[in-house]
Biopython code that builds the backbone (N, CA, C, O; Angstrom):
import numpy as np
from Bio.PDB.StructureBuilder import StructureBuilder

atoms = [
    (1, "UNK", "N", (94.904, 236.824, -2.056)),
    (1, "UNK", "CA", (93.561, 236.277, -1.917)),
    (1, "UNK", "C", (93.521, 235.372, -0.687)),
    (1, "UNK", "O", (94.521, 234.681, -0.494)),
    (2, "UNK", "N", (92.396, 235.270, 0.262)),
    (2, "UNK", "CA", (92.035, 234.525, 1.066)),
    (2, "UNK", "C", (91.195, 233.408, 1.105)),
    (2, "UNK", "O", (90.006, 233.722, 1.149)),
    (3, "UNK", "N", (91.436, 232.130, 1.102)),
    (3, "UNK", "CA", (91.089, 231.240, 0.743)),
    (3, "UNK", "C", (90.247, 230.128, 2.070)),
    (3, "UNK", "O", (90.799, 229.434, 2.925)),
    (4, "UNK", "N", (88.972, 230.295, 1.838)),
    (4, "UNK", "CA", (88.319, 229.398, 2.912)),
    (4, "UNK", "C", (88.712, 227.846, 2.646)),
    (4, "UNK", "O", (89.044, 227.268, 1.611)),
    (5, "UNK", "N", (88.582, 227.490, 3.700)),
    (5, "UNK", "CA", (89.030, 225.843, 3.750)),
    (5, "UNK", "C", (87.790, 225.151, 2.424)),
    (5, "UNK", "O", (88.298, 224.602, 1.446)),
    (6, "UNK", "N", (86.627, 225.220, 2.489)),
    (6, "UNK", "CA", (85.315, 225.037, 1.515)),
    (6, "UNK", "C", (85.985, 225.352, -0.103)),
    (6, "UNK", "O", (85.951, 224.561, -1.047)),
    (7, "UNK", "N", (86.482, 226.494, -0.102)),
    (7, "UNK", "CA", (86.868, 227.320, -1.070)),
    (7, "UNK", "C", (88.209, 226.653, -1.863)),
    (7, "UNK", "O", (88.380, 226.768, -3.076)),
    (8, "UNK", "N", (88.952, 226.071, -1.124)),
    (8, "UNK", "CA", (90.283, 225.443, -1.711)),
    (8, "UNK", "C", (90.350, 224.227, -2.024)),
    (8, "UNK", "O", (91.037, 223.762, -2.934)),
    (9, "UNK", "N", (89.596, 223.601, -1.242)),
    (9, "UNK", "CA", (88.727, 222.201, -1.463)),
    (9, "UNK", "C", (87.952, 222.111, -3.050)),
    (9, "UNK", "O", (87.994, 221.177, -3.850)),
    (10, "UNK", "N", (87.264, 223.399, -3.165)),
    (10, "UNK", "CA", (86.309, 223.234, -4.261)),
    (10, "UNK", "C", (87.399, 223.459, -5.679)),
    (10, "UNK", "O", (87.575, 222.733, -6.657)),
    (11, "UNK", "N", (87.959, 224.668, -5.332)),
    (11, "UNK", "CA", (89.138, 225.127, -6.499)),
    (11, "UNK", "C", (89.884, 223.717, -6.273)),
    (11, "UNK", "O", (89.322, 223.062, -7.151)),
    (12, "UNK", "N", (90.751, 222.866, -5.685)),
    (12, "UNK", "CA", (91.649, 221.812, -5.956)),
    (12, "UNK", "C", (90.466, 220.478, -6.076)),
    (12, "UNK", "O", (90.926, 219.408, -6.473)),
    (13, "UNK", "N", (89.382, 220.520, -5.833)),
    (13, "UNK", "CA", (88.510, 219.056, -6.362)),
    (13, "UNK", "C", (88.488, 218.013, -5.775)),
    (13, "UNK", "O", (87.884, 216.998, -6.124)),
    (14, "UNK", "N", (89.330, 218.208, -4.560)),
    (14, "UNK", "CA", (89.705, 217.085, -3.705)),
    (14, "UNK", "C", (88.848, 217.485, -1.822)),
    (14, "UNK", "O", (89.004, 218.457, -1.084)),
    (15, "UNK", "N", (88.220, 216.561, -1.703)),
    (15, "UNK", "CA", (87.828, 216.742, 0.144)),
    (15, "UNK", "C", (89.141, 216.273, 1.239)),
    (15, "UNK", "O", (89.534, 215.140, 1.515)),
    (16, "UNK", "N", (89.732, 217.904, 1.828)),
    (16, "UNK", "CA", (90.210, 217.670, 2.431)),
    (16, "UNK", "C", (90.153, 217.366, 3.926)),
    (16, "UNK", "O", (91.081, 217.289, 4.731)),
    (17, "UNK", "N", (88.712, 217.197, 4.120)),
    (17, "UNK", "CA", (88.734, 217.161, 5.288)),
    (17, "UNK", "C", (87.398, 215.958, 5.885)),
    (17, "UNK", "O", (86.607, 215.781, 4.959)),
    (18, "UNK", "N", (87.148, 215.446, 6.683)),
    (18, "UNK", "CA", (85.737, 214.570, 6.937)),
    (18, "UNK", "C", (85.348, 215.981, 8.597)),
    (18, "UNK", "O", (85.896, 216.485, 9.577)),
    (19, "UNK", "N", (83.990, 215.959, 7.803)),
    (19, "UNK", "CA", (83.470, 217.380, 8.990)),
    (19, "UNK", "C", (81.860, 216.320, 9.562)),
    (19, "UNK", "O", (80.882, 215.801, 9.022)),
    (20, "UNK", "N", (82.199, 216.410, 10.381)),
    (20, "UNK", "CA", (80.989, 215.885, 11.612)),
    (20, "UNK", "C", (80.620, 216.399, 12.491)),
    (20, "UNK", "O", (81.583, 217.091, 12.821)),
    (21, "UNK", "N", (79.725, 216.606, 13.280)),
    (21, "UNK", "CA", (79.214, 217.185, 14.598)),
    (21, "UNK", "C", (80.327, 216.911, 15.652)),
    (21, "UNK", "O", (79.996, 217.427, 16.719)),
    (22, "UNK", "N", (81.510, 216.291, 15.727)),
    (22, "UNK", "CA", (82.060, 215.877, 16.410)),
    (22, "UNK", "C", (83.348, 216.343, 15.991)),
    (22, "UNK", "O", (84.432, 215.928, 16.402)),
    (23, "UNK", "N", (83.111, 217.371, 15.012)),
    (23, "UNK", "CA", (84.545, 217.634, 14.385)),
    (23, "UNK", "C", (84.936, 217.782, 13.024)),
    (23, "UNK", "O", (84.113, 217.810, 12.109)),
    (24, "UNK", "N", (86.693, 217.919, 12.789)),
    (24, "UNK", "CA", (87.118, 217.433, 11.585)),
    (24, "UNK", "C", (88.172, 216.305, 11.898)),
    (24, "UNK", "O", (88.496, 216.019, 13.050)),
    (25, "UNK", "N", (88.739, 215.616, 10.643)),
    (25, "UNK", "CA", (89.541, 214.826, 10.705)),
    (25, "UNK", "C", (90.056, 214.741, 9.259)),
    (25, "UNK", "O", (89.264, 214.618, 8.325)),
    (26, "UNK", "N", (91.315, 214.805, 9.087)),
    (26, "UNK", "CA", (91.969, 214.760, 7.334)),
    (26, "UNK", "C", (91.582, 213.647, 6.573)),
    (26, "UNK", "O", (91.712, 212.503, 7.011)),
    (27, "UNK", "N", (90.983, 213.966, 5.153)),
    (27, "UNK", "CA", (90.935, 212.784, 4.538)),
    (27, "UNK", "C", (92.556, 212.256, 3.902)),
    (27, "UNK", "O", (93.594, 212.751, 4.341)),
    (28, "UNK", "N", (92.546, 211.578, 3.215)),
    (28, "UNK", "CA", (93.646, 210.386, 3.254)),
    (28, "UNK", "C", (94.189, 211.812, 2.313)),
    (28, "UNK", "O", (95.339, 212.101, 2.644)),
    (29, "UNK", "N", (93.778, 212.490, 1.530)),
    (29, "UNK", "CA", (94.200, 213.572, 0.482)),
    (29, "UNK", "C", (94.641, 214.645, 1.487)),
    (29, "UNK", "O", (95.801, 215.002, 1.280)),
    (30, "UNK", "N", (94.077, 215.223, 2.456)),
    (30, "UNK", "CA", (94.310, 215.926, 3.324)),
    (30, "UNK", "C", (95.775, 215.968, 3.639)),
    (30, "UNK", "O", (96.637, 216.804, 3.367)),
    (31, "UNK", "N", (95.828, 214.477, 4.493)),
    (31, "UNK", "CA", (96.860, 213.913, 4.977)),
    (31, "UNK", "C", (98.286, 214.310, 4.264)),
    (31, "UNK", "O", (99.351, 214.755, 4.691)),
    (32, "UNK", "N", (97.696, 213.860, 2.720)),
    (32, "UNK", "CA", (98.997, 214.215, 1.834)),
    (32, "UNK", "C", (99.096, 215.491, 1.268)),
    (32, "UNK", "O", (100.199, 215.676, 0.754)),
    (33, "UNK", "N", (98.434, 216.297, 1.198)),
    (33, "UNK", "CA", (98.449, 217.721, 1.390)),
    (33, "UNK", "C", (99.552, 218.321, 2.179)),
    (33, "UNK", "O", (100.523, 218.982, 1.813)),
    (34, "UNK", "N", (99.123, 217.888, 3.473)),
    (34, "UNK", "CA", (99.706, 218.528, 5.115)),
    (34, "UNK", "C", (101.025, 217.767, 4.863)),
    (34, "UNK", "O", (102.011, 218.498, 4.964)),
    (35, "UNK", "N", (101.229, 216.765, 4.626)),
    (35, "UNK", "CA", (102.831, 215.885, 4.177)),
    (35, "UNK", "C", (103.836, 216.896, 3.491)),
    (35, "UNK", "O", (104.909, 217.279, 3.958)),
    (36, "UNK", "N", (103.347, 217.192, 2.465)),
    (36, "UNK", "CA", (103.832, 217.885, 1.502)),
    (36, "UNK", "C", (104.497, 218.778, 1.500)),
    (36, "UNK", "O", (105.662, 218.990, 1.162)),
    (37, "UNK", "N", (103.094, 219.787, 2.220)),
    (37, "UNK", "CA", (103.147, 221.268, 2.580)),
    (37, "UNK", "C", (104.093, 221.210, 3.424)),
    (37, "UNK", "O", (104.943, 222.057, 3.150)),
    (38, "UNK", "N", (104.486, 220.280, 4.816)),
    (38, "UNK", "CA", (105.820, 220.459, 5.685)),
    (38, "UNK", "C", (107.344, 220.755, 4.803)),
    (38, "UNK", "O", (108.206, 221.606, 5.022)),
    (39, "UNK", "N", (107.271, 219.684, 3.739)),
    (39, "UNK", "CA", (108.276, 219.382, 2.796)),
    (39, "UNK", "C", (108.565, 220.984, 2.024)),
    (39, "UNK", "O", (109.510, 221.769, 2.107)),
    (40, "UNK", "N", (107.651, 221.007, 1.485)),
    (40, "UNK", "CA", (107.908, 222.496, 0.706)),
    (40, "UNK", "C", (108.215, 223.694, 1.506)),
    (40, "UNK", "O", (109.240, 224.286, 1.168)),
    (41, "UNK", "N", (107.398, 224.284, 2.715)),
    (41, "UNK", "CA", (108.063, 224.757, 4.345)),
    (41, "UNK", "C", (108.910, 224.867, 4.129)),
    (41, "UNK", "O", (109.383, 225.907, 3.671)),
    (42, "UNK", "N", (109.803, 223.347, 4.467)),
    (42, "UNK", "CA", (111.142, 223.300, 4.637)),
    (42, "UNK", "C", (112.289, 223.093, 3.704)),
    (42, "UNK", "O", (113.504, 223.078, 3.897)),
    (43, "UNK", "N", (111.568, 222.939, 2.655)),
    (43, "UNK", "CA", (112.997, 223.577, 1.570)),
    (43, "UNK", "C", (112.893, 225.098, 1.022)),
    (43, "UNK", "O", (113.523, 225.497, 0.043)),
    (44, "UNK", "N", (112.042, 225.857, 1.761)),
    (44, "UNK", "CA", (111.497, 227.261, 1.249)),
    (44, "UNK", "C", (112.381, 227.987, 2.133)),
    (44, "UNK", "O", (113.133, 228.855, 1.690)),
    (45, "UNK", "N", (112.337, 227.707, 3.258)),
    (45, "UNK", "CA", (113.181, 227.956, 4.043)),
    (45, "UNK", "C", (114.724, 227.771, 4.278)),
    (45, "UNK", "O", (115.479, 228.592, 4.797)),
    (46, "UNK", "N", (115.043, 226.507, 3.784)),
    (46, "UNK", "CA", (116.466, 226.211, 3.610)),
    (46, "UNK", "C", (117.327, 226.915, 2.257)),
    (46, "UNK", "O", (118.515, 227.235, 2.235)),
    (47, "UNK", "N", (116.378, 227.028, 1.228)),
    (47, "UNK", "CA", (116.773, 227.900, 0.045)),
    (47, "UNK", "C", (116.383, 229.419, 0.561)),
    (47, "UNK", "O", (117.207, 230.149, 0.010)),
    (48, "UNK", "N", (115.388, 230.329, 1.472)),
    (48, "UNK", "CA", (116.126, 231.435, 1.692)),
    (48, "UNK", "C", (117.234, 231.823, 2.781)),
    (48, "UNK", "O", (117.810, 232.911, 2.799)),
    (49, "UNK", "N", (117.487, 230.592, 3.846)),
    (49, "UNK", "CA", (119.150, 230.761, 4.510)),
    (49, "UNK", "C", (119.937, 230.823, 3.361)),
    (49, "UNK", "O", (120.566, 231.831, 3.040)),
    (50, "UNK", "N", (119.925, 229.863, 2.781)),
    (50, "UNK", "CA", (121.413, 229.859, 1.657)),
    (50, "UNK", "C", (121.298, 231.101, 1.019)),
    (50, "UNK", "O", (122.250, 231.881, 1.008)),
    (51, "UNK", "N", (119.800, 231.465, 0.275)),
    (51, "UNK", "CA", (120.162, 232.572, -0.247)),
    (51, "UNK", "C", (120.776, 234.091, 0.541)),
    (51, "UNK", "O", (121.445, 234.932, -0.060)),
    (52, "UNK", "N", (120.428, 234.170, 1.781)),
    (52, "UNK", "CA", (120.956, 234.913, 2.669)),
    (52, "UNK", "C", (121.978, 235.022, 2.557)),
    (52, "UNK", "O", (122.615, 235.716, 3.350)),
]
sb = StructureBuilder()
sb.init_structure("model")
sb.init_model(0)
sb.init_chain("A")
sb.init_seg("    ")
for serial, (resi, resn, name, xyz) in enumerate(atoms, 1):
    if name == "N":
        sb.init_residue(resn, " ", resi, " ")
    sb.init_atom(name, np.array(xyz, "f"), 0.0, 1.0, " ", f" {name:<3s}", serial, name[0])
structure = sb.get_structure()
């Protein structure tokens, strides 16, 4: 499934983003979203080397 930014926002309940004529910018939830998501990345990755 493909998931619009609007769309994942609404399914998780949280605003991830502040949208203005001037843009976007992460809300503080965003922020920790994108934190996270690096974290999980990179042990997703380090557990399929090992599993290699």
């Amino acid at each position: 499934m493909i998931w619009g930014t609007n769309l994942f926002e609404e399914h998780c309940g949280v605003t991830l983003f502040k949208r203005s004529n001037r843009g976007v910018q992460l809300t503080p939830a965003g922020h920790a979203l994108y934190e996270d998501g690096k974290k999980i990345i990179a042990l997703s990755n380090q557990a399929l080397a090992r599993a290699q």
